[in-house]
C-alpha positions in Angstrom: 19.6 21.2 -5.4 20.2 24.8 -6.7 20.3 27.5 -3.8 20.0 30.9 -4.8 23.5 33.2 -5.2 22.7 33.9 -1.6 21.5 31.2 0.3 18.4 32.8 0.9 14.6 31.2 0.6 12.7 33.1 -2.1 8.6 33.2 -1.8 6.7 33.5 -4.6 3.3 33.5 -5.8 1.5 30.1 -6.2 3.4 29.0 -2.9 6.8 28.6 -4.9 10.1 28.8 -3.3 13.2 29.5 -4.9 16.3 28.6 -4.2 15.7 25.5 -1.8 18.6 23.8 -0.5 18.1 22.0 2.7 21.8 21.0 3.1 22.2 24.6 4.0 23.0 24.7 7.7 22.1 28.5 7.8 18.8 27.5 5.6 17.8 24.7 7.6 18.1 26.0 10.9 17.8 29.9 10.7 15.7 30.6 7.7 12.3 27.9 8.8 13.8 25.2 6.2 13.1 22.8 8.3 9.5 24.2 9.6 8.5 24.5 6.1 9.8 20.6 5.1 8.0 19.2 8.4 5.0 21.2 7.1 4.8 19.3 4.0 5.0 16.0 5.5 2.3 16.3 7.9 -0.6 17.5 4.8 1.6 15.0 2.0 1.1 12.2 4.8 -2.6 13.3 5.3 -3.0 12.9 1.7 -1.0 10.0 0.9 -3.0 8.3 4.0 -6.8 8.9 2.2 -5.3 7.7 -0.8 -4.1 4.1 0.6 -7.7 4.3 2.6 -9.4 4.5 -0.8 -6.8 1.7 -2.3 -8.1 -0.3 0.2 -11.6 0.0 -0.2 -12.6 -2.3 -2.0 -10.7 -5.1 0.2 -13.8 -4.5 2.7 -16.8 -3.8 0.4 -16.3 -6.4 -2.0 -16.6 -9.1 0.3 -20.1 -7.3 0.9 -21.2 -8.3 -2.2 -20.4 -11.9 -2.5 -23.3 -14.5 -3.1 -24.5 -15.5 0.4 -23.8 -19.5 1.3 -27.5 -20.1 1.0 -26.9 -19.3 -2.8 -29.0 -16.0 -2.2 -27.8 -12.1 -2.6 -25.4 -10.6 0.0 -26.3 -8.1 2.7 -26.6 -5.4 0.4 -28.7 -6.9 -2.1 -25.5 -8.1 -4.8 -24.5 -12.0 -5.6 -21.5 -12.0 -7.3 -19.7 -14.7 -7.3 -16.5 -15.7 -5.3 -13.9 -15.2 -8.4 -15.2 -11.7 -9.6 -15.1 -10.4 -5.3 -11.3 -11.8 -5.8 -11.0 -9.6 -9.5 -13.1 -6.6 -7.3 -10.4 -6.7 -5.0 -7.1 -6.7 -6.6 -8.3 -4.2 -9.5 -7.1 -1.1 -7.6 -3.7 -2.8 -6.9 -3.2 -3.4 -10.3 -4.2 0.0 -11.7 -2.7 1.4 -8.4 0.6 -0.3 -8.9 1.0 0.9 -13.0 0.0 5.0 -11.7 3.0 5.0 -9.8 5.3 5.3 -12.9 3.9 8.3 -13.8 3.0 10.0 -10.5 6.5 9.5 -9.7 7.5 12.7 -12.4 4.7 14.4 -11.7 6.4 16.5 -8.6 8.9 17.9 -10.8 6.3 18.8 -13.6 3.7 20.7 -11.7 5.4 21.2 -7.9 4.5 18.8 -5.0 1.6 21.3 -3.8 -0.4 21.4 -6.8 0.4 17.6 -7.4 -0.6 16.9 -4.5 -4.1 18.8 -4.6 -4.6 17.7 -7.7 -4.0 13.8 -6.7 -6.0 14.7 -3.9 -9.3 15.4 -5.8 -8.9 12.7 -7.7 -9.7 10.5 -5.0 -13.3 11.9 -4.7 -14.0 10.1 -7.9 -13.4 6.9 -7.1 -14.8 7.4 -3.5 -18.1 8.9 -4.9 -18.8 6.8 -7.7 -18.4 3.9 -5.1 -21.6 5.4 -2.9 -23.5 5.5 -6.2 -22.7 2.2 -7.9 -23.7 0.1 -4.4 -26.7 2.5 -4.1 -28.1 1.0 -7.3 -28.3 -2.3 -6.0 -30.5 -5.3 -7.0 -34.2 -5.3 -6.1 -35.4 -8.6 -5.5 -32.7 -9.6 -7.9 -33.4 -7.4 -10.4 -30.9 -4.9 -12.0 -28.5 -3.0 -9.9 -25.2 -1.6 -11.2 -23.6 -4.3 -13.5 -20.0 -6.7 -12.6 -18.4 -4.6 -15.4 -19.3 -1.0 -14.4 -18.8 -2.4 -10.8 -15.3 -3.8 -11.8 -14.4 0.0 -13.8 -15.2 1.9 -10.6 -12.6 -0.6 -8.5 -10.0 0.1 -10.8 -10.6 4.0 -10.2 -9.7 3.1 -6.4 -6.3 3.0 -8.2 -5.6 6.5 -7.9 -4.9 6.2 -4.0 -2.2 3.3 -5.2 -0.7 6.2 -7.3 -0.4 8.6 -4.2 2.1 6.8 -2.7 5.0 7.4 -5.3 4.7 10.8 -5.4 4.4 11.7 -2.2 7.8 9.9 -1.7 9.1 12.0 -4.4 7.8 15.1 -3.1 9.5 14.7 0.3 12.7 13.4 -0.8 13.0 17.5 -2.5 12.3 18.5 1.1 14.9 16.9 3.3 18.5 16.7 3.7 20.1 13.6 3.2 21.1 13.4 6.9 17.3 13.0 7.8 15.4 11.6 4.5 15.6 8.1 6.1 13.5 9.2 9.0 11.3 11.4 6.4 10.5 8.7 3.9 10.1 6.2 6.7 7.4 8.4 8.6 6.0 8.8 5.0 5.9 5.8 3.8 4.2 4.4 7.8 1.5 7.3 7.8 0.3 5.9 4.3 0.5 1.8 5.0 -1.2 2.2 8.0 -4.3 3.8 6.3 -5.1 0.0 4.8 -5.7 -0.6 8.9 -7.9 2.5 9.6 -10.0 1.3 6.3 -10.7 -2.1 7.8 -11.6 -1.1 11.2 -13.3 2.0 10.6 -15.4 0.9 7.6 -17.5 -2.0 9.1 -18.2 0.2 12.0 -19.8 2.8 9.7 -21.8 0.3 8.3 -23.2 -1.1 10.6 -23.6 1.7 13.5 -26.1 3.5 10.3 -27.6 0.6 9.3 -31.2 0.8 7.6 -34.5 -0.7 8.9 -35.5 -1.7 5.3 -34.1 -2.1 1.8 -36.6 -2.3 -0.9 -35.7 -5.9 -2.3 -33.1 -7.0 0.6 -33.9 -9.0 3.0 -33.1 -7.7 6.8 -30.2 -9.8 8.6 -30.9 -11.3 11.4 -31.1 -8.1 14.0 -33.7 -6.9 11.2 -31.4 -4.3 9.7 -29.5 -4.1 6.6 -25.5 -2.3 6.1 -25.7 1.0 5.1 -22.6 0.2 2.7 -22.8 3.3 0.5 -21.3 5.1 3.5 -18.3 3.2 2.9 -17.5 5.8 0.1 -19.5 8.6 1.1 -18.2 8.8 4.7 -14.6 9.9 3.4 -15.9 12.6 1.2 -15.7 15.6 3.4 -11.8 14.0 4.9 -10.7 14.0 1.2 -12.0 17.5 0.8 -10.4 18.8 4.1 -6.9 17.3 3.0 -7.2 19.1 -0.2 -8.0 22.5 1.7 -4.8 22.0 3.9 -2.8 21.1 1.0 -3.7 24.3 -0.6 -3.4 26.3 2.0 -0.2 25.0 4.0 2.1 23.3 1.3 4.9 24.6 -1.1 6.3 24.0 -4.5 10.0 24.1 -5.4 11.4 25.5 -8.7 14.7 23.0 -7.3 12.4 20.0 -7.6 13.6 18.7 -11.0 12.7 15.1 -12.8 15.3 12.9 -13.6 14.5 10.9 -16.6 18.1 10.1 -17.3 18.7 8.7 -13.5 15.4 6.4 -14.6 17.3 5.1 -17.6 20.5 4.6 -15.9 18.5 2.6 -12.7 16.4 0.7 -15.5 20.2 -0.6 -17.0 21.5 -1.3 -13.6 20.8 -5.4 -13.1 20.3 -4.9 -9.1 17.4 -2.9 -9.8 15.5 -5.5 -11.0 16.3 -8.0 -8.3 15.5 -5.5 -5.8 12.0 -4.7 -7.0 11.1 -9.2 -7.6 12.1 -9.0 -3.4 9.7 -6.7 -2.6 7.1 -8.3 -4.4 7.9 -10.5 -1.6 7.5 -7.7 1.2 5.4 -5.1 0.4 3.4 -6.9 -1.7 2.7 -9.8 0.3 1.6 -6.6 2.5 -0.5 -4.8 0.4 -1.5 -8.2 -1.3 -2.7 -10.0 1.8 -4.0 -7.2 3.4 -6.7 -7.1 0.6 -7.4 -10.6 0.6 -7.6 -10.8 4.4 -11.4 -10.1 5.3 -12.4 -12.4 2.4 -9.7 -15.3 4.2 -11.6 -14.6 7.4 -15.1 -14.6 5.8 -14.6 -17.4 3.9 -13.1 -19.7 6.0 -14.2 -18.3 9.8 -17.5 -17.0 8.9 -18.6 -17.0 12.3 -15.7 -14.6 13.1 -16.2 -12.6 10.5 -17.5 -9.5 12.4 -17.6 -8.7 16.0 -20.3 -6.8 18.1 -19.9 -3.2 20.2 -22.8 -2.4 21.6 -26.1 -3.4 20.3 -25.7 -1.7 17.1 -21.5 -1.3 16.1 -19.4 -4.0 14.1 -16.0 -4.6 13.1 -13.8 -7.0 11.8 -10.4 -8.3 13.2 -8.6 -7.9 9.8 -7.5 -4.6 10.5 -4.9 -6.1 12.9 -3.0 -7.3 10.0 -2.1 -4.1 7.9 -2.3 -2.1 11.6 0.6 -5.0 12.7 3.1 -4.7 9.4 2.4 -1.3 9.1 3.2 -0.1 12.4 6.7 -2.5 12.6 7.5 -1.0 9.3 10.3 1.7 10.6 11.6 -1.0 13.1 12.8 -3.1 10.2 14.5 -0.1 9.1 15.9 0.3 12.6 17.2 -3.3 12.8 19.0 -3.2 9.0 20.6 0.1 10.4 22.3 -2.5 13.2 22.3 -5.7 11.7 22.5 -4.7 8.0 19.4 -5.1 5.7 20.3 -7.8 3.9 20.4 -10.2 6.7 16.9 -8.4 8.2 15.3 -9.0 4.9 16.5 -12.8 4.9 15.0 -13.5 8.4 11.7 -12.1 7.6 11.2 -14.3 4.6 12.5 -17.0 6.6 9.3 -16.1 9.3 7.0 -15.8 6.4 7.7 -19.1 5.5 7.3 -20.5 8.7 4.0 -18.4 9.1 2.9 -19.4 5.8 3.7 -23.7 7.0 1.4 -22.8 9.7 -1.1 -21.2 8.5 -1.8 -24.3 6.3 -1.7 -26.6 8.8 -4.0 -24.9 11.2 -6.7 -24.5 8.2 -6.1 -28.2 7.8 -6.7 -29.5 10.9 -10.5 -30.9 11.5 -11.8 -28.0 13.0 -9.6 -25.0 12.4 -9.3 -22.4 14.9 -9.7 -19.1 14.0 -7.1 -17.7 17.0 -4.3 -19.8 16.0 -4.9 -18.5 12.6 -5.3 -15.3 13.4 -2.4 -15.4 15.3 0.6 -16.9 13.1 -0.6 -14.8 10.4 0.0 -11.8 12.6 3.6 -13.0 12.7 3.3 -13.1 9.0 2.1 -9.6 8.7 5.2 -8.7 10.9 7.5 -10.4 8.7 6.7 -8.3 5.7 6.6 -5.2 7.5 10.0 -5.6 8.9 11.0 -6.7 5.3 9.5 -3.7 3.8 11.9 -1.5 6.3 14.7 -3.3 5.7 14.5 -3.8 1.9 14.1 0.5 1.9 17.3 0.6 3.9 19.0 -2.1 1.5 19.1 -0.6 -1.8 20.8 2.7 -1.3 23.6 0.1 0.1 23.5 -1.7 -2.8 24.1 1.3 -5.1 26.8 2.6 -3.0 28.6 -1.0 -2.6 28.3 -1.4 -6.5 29.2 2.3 -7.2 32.6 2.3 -9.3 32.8 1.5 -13.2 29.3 1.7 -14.2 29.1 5.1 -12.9 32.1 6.4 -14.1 30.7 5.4 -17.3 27.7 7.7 -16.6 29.6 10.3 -14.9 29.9 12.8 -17.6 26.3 12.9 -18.2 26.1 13.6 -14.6 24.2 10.3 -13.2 25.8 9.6 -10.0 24.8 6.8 -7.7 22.4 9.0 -5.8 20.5 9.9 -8.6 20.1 5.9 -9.3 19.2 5.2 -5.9 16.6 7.8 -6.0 15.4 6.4 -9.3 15.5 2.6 -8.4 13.5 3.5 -5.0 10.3 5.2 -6.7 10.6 1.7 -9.4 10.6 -1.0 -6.8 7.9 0.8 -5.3 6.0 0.4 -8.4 7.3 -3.0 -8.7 6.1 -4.1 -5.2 2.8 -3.0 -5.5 1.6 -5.4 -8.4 1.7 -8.1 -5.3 -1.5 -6.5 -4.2 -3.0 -8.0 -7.6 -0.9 -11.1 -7.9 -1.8 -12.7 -4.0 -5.8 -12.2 -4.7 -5.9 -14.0 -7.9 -3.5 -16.9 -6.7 -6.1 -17.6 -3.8 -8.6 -17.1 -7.0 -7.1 -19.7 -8.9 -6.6 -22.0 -6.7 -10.1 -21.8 -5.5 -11.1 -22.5 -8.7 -8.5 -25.6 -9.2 -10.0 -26.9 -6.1 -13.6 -26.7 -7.6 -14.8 -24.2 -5.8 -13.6 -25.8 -2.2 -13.1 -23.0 -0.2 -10.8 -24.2 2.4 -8.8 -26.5 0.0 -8.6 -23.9 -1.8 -7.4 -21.4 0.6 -5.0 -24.0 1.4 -3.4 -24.5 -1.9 -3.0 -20.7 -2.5 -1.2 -21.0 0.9 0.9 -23.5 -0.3 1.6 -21.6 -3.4 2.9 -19.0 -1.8 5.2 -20.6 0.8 6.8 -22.3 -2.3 7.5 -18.2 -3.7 8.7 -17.6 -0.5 11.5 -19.8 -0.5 12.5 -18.9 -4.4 12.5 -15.1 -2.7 15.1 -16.0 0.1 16.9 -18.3 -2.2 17.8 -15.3 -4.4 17.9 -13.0 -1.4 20.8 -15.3 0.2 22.5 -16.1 -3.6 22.7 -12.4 -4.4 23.0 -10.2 -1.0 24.4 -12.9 1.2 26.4 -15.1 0.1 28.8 -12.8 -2.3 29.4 -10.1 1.0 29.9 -12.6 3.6 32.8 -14.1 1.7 33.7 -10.2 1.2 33.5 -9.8 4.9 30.7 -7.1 4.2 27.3 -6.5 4.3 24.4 -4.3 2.3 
C-alpha cells in the first residue's frame, strides 16, 4: 500500500484518507491507524451481519408458507408445495453466492465507506418487498402474491450473500498483515453468526405480534395467526441505523486498489480450484444446512418444530445450528495455527461423516428422536465450522508452500504470491457459498425420488451427502496430505 512521502495520514473530503499504510509502526501506533481500522470493522461487521440476516430469511419464512399436512394453506394463508419452499430457500444462496464476484472489486472502485452504504441500502429492498409480498396473501384461497413473484423477491435476499465478499475486502485494506488473521476472522464470525440471530429472533417476532384474525386464514389453535410480514419489516429501521453509522463513522482509502491481474493469476493457479470444491464442503454445508434446517425439523419433528415462552413467544431450536458452527468458527483457525490446517480440515470432514452416518440412522429408527438428532447434527454443525477456520488458514499456506516457478513467471508483472492469496480467498468464498443452493435441492430431489416420502426422503439426501463427504476428504488427504507428510511438512 502506498504511504504518502511522509508517512503521514491525509483526511479528505468524502471521508478519504490518503496515504494509508498500516505496516507503518509510527502510523499504526501514533497517528490512530489502528483506531480508525478497528473503527471500520465494528460498522463493516454491523453491516455485513444484517446482510447474512437477510440471506437467511427466507430459510425461516419459507417454511411458513408450505401446504399444511391436512392438504390446507399454511399459517399465513399460502400452500405451496414442498419442492418450490426447497427452491424459496436456496434462491438467495444462489444469487448470493454469483454477487460475490463482483462485490469483491467494488471496494477498490467506489471506497469501502460508500460500498458499504451503498450495499447497505440495498438490503432494504429485499427486506421490504418481503413484508409486502407475504402481506398479499391468499383469502380463502384466493390470490395472494404469485410462486414466481414470490420466488423473484427470494432471490433479492441475495444481496446480503453479496455483503460478505466485500466486506472481507474492505478490511483486508485496513490491517497489517501481522493482525488480518484475527481481522478477517472476527469479520467473517460477526457475519455467520447472523444466520443464528435470524432463526431465533424471527419466530419470536412472529409470534409475540401475532393477529387475532386474518381475513381468509384460519386461527391456529391458540386462536391467533403469525404476524409473518414482521419478518421483513422488523429489520427495517436496524438496516437503516447501519447505514447511518457507516456514513458517519467509516473511511475510504485512495491505497485500496483492485487487482484484476492477481484474479487472473489465482484463476490459472490449479490449487485454487481445489481449494474452493473443499469449501463447498465447509462453508457450504454451513450456509447450505443452515437454510435447510427449520424445514428438516418441521418436516420430520413437527411436534418440535417450535417451542413456547410464555403464553404468547415462540421459537425454534434451529438457530443452535448456525449459532454452534458459527461461534467454533475462529477455533478451527486456532487449531490449524497448532496442528496445521490441513490435518484440521481432514478431521472435520471425517466428523461430518460420522455425523451425517448418524443422523440417518436415528431418522431411521421406528420412532426417531428428535434430541438424538438434534444432537449429532450439532456435532455436524461443529465440524464445518472448524473446517471453515481451518480451510481460511490453509490457503495462504498453500500459496506460500507452492510459491517458486509460477511466480517467478508472473514476477515482472508484479503478481506475487500475496496478491494470489488475496485473490484466491475472495473466489473460494464465492465458490463456497453455491453449497447454500446445492444442499436444499439435494434434500429436494430426493424427496421427490422418494415420491414425496418425507422421511425417506430426508434420508436419502442424507445419504447423498455423506457419500460427498468422503469424495471431499478423499481429495483433501490425496492433495494436502499425503504429498507433505512424505515431505515431512504440512499446509
Amino acid at each position: 500500500m502506498a504511504a504518502s512521502s511522509n508517512g503521514l495520514l491525509v483526511f479528505r473530503k468524502g471521508r478519504w484518507i490518503d496515504g494509508w499504510d498500516p505496516e507503518n509502526f509510527d502510523q499504526w501506533e501514533r497517528q490512530g491507524g489502528e483506531r480508525i481500522a478497528k473503527r471500520n470493522l465494528i460498522f463493516s461487521v454491523l453491516v455485513e451481519h444484517l446482510g447474512f440476516i437477510t440471506w437467511g430469511l427466507w430459510a425461516i419464512v419459507a417454511v411458513q408458507l408450505q401446504v399444511a399436512k391436512d392438504g390446507g394453506p399454511g399459517p399465513f394463508g399460502f400452500a405451496f408445495s414442498s419442492g418450490q419452499v426447497f427452491w424459496l430457500i436456496s434462491l438467495p444462496s444462489l444469487i448470493g453466492a454469483t454477487l460475490r464476484f463482483p462485490y469483491t472489486f467494488m471496494v477498490a472502485k467506489m471506497g469501502g465507506r460508500n460500498w458499504t452504504i451503498i450495499s447497505g441500502t440495498l438490503l432494504l429492498i429485499p427486506t421490504t418487498l418481503l413484508a409486502v409480498a407475504i402481506n398479499n396473501h391468499p383469502v380463502d384461497g384466493v390470490g395472494g402474491t404469485s410462486y414466481g413473484v414470490m420466488a423473484l423477491v427470494a432471490s433479492l435476499a441475495g444481496f446480503g450473500g453479496g455483503n460478505f465478499a466485500s466486506s472481507m475486502a474492505n478490511i483486508t485494506f485496513f490491517y497489517p498483515q501481522r493482525r488480518k488473521g484475527w481481522a478477517l476472522g472476527m469479520n467473517a464470525a460477526g457475519g455467520n453468526v447472523g444466520q443464528a440471530v435470524i432463526q431465533f429472533v424471527v419466530p419470536i417476532i412472529i409470534s409475540v405480534f401475532a393477529f387475532s384474525s386474518v381475513a381468509g386464514i384460519t386461527p391456529e389453535k391458540n386462536g391467533k395467526v403469525i404476524n409473518l410480514p414482521l419478518a421483513g419489516w422488523f429489520w427495517i429501521p436496524f438496516i437503516v441505523a447501519a447505514v447511518v453509522c457507516a456514513i458517519l463513522f467509516m473511511n475510504n482509502l485512495t491505497s485500496a486498489k483492485s487487482d484484476s491481474a492477481g484474479y487472473v493469476a489465482a484463476l490459472k493457479e490449479p490449487h485454487n480450484w481445489i481449494l474452493s470444491f473443499l469449501y463447498i464442503g465447509t462453508f457450504g454445508s454451513f450456509i447450505g444446512l443452515s437454510g435447510a434446517f427449520p424445514k428438516l425439523i418441521a418436516d420430520n419433528f413437527p411436534n418440535f418444530s417450535s417451542f413456547h415462552l410464555g403464553a404468547t413467544a415462540a421459537f425454534s431450536l434451529s438457530f443452535l445450528g448456525p449459532l454452534v458452527g458459527s461461534l467454533i468458527r475462529p477455533f478451527g483457525g486456532w487449531l490449524a495455527d497448532r496442528l496445521g490446517g490441513a490435518y484440521v480440515t481432514a478431521v472435520a470432514f471425517g466428523v461430518m461423516i460420522v455425523a451425517t452416518l448418524c443422523s440417518i440412522l436415528v431418522l431411521r429408527t421406528s420412532s426417531p428422536s428428535f434430541w438424538g438428532f438434534l444432537a449429532v447434527f450439532m456435532i455436524l454443525f461443529a465440524a464445518t465450522g472448524t473446517g471453515n477456520g481451518s480451510m481460511y488458514k490453509m490457503i495462504p499456506t498453500v500459496y506460500n508452500d507452492k510459491a517458486g516457478q509460477r511466480d517467478a513467471q508472473h514476477r515482472s508483472a508484479g503478481i506475487t504470491t500475496e496478491r494470489k492469496i488475496s485473490a484466491s480467498l475472495g473466489i473460494v468464498s464465492a465458490i463456497g457459498a453455491y453449497g447454500g443452493f446445492l444442499i436444499p435441492q439435494v434434500f429436494n430431489q430426493a424427496i421427490k425420488l422418494q415420491g414425496n416420502r418425507v422421511t425417506p426422503g430426508y434420508t436419502l439426501g442424507l445419504w447423498w451427502l455423506f457419500a460427498a463427504y468422503i469424495v471431499f476428504l478423499a481429495i483433501h488427504v490425496a492433495v494436502y496430505i499425503i504429498p507433505y507428510a512424505r515431505r515431512g511438512t504440512r499446509v
